[in-house]
C-alpha positions as CSV (number, residue, x, y, z in Angstrom):
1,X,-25.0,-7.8,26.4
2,X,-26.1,-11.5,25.8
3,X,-26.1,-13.6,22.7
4,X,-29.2,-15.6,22.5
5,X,-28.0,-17.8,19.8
6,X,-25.3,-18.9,21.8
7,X,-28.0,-20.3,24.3
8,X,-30.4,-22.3,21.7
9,X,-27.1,-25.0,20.7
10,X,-25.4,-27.5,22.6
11,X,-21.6,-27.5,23.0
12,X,-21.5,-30.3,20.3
13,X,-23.0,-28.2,17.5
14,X,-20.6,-27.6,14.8
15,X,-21.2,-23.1,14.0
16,X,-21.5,-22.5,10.6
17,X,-19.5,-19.2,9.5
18,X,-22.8,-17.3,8.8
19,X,-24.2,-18.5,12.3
20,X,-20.9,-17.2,14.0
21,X,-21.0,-13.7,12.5
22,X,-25.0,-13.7,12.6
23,X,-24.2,-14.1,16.7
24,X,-21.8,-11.3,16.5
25,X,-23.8,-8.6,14.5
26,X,-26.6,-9.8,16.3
27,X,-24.9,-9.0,20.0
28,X,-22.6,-5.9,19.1
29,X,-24.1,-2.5,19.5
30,X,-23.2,0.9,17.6
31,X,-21.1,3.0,20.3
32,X,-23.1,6.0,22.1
33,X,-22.3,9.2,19.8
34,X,-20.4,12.0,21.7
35,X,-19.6,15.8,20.6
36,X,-15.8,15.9,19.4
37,X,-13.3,18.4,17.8
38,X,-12.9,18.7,14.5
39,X,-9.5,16.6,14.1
40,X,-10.7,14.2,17.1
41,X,-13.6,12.9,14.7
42,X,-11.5,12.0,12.1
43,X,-11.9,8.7,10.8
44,X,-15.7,8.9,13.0
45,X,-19.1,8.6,11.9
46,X,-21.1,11.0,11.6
47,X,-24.7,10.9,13.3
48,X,-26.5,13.8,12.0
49,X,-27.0,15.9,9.1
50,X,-24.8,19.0,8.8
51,X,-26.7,22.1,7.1
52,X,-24.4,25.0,5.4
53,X,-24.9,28.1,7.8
54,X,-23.2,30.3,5.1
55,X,-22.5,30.2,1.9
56,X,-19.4,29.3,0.6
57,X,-17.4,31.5,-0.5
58,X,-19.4,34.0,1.4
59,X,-19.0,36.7,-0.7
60,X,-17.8,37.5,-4.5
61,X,-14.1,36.8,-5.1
62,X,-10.9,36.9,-7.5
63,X,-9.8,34.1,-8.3
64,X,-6.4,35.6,-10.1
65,X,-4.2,37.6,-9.0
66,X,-4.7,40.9,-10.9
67,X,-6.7,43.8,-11.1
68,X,-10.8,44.5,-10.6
69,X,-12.3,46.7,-13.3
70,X,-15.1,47.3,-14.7
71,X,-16.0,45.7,-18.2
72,X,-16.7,48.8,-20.2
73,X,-13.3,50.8,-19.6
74,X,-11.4,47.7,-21.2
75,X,-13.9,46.8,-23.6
76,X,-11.2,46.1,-27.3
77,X,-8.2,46.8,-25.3
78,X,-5.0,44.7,-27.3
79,X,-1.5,45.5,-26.9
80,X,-1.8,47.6,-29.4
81,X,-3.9,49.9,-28.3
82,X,-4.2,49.2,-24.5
83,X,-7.0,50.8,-21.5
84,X,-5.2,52.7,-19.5
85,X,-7.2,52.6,-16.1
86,X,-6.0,54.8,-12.7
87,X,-5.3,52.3,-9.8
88,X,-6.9,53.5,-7.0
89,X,-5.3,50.7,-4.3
90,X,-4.9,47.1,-3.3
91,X,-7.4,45.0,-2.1
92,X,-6.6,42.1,-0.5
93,X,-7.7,39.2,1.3
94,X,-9.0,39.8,4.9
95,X,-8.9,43.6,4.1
96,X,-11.6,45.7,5.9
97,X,-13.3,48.5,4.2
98,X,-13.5,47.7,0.2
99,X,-12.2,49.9,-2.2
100,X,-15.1,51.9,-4.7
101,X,-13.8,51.3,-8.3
102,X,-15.5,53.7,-10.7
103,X,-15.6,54.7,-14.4
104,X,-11.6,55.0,-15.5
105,X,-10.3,53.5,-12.3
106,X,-9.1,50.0,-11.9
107,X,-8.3,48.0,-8.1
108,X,-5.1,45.5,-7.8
109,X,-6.5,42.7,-6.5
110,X,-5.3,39.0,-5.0
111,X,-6.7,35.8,-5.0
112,X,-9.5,35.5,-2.7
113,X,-10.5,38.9,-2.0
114,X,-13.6,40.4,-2.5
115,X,-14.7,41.7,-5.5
116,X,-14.9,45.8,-4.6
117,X,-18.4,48.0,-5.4
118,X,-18.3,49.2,-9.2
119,X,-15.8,46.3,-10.6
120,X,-17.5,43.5,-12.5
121,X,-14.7,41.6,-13.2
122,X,-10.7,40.9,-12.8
123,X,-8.2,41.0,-15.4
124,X,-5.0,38.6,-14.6
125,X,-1.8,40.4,-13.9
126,X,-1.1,38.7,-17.0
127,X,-2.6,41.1,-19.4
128,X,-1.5,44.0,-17.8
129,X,1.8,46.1,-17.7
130,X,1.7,45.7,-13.7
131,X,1.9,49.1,-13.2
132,X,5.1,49.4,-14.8
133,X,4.7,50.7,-17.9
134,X,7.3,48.2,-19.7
135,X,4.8,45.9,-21.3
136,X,3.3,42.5,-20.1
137,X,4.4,41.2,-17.0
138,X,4.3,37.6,-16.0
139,X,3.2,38.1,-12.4
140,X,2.6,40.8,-9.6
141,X,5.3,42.2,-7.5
142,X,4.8,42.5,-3.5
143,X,4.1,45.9,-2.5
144,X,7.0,46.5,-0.5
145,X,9.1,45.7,-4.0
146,X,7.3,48.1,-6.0
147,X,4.8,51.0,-4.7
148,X,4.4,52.3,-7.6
149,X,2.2,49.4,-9.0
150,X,-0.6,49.7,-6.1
151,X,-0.8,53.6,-7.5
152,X,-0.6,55.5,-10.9
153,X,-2.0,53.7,-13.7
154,X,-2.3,50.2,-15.2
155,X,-2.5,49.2,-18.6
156,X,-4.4,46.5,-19.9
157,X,-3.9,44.8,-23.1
158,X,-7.4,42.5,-23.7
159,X,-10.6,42.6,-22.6
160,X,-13.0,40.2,-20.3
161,X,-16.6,40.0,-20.1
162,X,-18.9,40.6,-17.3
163,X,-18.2,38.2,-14.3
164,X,-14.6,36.8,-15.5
165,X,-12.2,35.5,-12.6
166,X,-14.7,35.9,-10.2
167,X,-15.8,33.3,-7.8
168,X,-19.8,33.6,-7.3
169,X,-21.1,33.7,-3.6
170,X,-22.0,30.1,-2.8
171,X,-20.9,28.9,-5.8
172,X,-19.4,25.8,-3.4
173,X,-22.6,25.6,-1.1
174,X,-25.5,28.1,-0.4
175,X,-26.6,28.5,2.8
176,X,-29.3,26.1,3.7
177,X,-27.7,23.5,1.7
178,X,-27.1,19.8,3.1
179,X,-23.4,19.9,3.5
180,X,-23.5,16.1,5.0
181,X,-25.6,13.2,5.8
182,X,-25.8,11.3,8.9
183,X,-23.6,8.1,8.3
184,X,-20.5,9.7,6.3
185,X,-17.3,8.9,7.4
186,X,-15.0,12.1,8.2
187,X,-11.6,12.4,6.1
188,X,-9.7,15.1,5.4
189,X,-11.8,16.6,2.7
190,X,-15.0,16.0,4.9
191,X,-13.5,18.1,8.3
192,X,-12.0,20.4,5.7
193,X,-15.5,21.4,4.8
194,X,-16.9,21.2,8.2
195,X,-14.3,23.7,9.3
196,X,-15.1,25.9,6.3
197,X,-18.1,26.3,7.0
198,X,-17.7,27.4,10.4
199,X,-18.0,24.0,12.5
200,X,-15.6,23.2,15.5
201,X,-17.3,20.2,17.0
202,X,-19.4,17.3,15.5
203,X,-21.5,14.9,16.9
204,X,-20.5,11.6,15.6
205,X,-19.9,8.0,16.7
206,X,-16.4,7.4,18.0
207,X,-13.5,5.0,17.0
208,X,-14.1,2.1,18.7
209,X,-11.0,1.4,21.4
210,X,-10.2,-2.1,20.6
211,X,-7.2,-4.0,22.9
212,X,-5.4,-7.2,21.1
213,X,-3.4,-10.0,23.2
214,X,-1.4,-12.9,22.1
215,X,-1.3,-15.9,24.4
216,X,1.5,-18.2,24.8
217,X,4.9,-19.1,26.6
218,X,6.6,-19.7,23.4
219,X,6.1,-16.0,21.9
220,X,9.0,-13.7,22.1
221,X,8.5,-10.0,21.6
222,X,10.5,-9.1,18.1
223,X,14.1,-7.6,18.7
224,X,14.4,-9.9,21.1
225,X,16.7,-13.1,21.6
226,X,15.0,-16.7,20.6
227,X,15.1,-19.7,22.8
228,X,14.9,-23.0,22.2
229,X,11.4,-23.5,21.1
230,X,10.4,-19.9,20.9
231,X,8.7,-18.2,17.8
232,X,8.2,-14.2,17.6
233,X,4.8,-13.0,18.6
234,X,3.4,-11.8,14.8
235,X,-0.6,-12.2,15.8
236,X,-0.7,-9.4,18.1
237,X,1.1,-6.9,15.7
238,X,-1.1,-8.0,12.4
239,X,-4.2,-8.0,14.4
240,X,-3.5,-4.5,15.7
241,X,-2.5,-3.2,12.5
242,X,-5.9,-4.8,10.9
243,X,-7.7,-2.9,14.1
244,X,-6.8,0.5,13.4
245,X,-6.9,-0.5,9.1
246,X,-10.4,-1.0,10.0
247,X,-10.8,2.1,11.8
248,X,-10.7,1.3,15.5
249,X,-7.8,3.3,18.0
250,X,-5.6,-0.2,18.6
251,X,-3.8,-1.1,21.4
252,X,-1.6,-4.3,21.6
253,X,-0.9,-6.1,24.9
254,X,2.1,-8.0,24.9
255,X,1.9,-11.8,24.8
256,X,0.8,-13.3,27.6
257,X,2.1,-16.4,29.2
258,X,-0.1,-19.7,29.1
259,X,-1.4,-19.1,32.8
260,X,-4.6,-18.9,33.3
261,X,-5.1,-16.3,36.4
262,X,-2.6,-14.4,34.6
263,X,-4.6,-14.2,31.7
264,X,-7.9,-13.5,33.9
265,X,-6.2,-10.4,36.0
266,X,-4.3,-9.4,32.2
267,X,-8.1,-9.0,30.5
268,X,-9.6,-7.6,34.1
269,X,-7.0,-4.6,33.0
270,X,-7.4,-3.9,30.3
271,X,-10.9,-3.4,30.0
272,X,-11.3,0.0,31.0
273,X,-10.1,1.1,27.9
274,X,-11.8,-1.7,25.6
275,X,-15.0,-1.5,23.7
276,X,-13.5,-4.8,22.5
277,X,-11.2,-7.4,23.7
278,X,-9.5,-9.7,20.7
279,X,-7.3,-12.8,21.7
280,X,-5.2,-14.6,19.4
281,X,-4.2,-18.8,20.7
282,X,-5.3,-20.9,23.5
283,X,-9.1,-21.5,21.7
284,X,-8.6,-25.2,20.8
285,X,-8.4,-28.7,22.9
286,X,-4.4,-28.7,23.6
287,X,-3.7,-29.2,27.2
288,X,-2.2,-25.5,27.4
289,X,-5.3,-23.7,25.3
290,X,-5.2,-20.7,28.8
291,X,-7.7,-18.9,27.0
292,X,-10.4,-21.3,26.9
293,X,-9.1,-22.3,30.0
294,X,-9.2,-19.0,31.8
295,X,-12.5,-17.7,30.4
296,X,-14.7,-20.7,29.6
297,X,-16.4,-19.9,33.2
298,X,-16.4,-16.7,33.3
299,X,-19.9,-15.1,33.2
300,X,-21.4,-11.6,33.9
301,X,-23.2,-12.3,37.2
302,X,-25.8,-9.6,36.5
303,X,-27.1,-10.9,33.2
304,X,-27.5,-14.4,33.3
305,X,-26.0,-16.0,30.3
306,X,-23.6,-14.1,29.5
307,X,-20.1,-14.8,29.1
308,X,-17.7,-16.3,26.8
309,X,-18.7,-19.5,24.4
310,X,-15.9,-21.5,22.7
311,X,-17.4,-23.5,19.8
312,X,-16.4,-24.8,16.6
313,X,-16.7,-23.5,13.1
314,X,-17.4,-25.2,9.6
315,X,-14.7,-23.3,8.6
316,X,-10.8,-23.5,7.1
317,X,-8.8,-22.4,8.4
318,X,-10.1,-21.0,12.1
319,X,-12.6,-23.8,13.1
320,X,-11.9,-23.0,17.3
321,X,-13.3,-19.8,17.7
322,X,-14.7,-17.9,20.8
323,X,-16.9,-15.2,21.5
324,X,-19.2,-13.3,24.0
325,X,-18.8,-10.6,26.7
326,X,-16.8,-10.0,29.8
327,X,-16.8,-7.3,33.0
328,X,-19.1,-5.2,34.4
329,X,-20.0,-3.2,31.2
330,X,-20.4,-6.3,29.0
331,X,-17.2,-5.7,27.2
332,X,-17.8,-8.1,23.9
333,X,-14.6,-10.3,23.4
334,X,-13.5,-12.5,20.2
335,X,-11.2,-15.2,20.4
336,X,-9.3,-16.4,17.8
337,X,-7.3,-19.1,16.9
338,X,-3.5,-18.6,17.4
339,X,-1.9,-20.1,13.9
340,X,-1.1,-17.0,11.9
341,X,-3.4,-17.5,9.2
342,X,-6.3,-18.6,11.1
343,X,-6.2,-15.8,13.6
344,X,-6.2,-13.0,10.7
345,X,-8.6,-14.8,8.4
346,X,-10.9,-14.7,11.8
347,X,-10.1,-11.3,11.8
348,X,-11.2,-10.5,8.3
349,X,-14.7,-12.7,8.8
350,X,-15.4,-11.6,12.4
351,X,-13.4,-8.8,14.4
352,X,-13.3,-6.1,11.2
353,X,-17.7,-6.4,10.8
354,X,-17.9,-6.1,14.9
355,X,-15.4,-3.3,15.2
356,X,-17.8,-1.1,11.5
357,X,-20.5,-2.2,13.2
358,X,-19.6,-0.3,16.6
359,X,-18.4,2.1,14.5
360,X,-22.0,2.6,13.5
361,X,-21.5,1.9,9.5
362,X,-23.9,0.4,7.2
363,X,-21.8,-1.8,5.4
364,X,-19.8,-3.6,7.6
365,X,-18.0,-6.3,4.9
366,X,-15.0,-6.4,2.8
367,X,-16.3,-6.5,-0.7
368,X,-16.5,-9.3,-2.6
369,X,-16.5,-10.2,-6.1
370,X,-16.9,-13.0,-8.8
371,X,-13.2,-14.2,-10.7
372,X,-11.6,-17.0,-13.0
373,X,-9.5,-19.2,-10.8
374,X,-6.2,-19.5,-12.6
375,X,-4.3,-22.1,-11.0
376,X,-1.8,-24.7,-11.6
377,X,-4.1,-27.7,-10.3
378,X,-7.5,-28.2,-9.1
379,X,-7.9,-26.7,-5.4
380,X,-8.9,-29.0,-3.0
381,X,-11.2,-28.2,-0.2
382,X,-12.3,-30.6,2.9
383,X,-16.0,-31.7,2.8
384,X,-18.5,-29.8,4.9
385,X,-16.1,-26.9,5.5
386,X,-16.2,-23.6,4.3
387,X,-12.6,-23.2,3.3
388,X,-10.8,-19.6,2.8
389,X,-7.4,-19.5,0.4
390,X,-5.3,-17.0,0.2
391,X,-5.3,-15.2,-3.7
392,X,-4.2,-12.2,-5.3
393,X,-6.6,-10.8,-7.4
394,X,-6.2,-8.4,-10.9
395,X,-8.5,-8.1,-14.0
396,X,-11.1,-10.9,-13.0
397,X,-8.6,-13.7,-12.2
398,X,-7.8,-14.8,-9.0
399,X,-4.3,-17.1,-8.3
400,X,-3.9,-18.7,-5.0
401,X,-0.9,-17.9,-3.1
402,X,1.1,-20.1,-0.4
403,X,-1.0,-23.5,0.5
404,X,-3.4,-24.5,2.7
405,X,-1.3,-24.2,5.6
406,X,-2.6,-22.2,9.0
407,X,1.5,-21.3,9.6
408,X,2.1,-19.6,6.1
409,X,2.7,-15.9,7.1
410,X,5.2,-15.4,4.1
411,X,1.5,-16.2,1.5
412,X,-0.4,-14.3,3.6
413,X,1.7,-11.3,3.1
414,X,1.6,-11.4,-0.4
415,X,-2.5,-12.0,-0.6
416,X,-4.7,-9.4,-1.2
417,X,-8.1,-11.5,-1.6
418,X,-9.8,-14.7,0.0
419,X,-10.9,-17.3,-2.4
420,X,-14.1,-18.6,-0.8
421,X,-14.6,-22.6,-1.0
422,X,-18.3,-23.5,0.0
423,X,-19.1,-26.4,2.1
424,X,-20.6,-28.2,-0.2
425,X,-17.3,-28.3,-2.8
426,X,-14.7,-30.3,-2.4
427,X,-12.9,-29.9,-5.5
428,X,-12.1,-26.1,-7.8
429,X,-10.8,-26.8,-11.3
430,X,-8.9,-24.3,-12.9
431,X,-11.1,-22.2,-15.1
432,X,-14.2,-21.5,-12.7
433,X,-15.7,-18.8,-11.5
434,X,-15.2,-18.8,-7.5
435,X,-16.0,-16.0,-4.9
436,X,-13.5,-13.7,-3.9
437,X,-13.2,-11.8,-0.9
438,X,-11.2,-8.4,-1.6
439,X,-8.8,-7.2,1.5
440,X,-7.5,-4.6,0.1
């Protein structure tokens, strides 16, 4: 894996946000696609086209609970004067050899089984006497409760036309249908089908295994006693939880102290079960930044130019930012600022499109929309920097939440949209129409 952008700029050059993520997209690669179980690809991609093998349902069905007759022994049956029709057995779901229902003779049927030779249609157990002879009943009694009504006769008290309460073979899919196209992510209802139609494996892309570290002496794990000068590590848990929202299988490493060859031999771990590395802090000039520190040399010696490049971003918040790949399998690793707000704004813009686009998806973005700004007072937005506010967003309007702060993890919480402030602006009066980003 190399990043040939990374090569053409000097370590002065000031990134632009698209030129970061265009570095990215540009380096990251789909993951190889593997046969997996049904409930193993769940959440996957899918990577080729599934044709219907059978038709669903497979055969002709009740969809009641009642009885299969045919149309012409009921035809003006009331209350009044009802068909009487000789129940020859049950049929049920699953049952082996059908039942024959002929002139005069009626089947008790269940939901789901097939429709027997000579019936043409089911009658609910709602319009019949159930076999008991004491009027309409309201539903059917389990044969071991009453024999009787699997024998003797039935009466039935309206009629039904040809085909009624039956479910049509593949009246769901026919055989030979497309079922689902390559590219489809697999929920529930898509593995439902898959298994309905007779499929235990898939091919598809897998979930991309992505590991998140914090860096820093100061973090404390939470649950855990502060010190003087200690914060709790929230960076590793929001970036994990943002990880597997965006569909990868997360693991978080707890924080790791600000020493560099600790750091080096932490990441060397951790990347046999990585097919993405993400660390939070230590990507900015301070005289304790380990991770720019500890990875800054680091290069894969069998592909020259390859490694990890720190650089700086037109951006607000989250203008330190590294990227590029580590270890012998070219491992692609982001690094992020450590302020909360920058590290999951970098997130947002950066990790979530690389971890779709290993995913293998087309669309890799949040989506974004147009809205009023409502706002107390005009925002105000540093020149030449793409700046990103936290908003919530309903009906059109967006309000900004918190300020511009990099710290503010109580605003964060409440966002559920970026307002977008281009380079170029340096002032938002309340009233105009601003680009959102939508996170939720």
């Amino acid at each position: 894996m190399s990043s040939a952008a990374t090569r053409t700029t000097g370590p002065d050059h000031l990134w632009t946000v698209d030129e970061h993520l265009e570095d990215i997209l540009a380096t990251v690669r789909p993951l190889e696609p593997i046969e997996l179980q049904l409930l193993d690809a769940q959440g996957c991609v899918l990577v080729e086209d599934i044709t219907v093998p059978v038709s669903l349902p497979p055969f002709d069905n009740s969809s009641m609970d009642g009885y299969a007759v045919r149309v012409t022994d009921i035809a003006g049956a009331s209350e009044e004067f009802p068909a009487v029709l000789t129940v020859v057995g049950d049929v049920a779901a699953g049952q082996g050899e059908p039942l024959h229902v002929g002139p005069g003779e009626a089947a008790r049927i269940m939901t789901g089984a097939p429709l027997p030779p000579g019936a043409e249609a089911v009658v609910p157990v709602e319009w019949t006497d159930g076999g008991l002879g004491d009027g309409p009943v309201t539903g059917m009694r389990a044969r071991s409760q009453a024999p009787e009504a699997a024998g003797g006769q039935v009466q039935v008290y309206r009629s039904a036309q040809a085909r009624a309460h039956v479910r049509a073979t593949g009246s769901d899919v026919k055989a030979g249908d497309r079922a689902l196209d390559a590219g489809t992510v697999l929920g529930p209802p898509q593995i439902a089908l898959l298994a309905a139609i007779g499929r235990g494996t898939v091919r598809v892309r897998p979930r991309p295994r992505v590991v998140v570290m914090s860096t820093g002496s100061e973090l404390v794990q939470p649950d855990e006693q502060l010190g003087d000068g200690q914060i709790y590590d929230s960076n590793s848990f929001a970036l994990t939880a943002a990880a597997r929202d965006a569909g990868a299988i997360a693991y978080r490493v707890g924080a790791v102290a600000d020493d560099a060859e600790t750091l080096r031999d932490t990441i060397e771990d951790q990347l046999v079960r990585a097919d993405l590395l993400v660390t939070t802090g230590g990507v900015s000039v301070g005289a304790y930044d380990v991770v720019k520190e500890a990875l800054s040399s680091v290069g894969d010696e069998d592909e020259p130019g390859a490694g990890i490049d720190f650089r700086k971003l037109a951006m607000q918040p989250g203008k330190p930012q590294g990227f590029g790949s580590i270890g012998p399998d070219h491992i692609p690793l982001l690094a992020l600022p450590g302020n909360p707000v920058s590290s999951y704004v970098s997130f947002e813009l950066f990790v979530r499109p690389a971890i779709r686009t290993l995913m293998g998806l087309d669309d890799v973005h949040r989506p974004t929309t147009r809205a009023t700004l409502t706002a107390d007072k005009a925002l105000t937005s540093p020149k030449g920097r793409r700046q990103f506010l936290r908003g919530t967003y309903a009906d059109g309007e967006v309000t900004p939440v918190g300020g511009a702060g990099s710290h503010l993890v109580a605003a964060l919480a409440l966002a559920d949209a970026l307002i977008v402030v281009p380079e170029d602006v340096e002032s938002v009066e309340p009233g105009t129409e601003v680009q959102v980003v939508l996170l939720r």
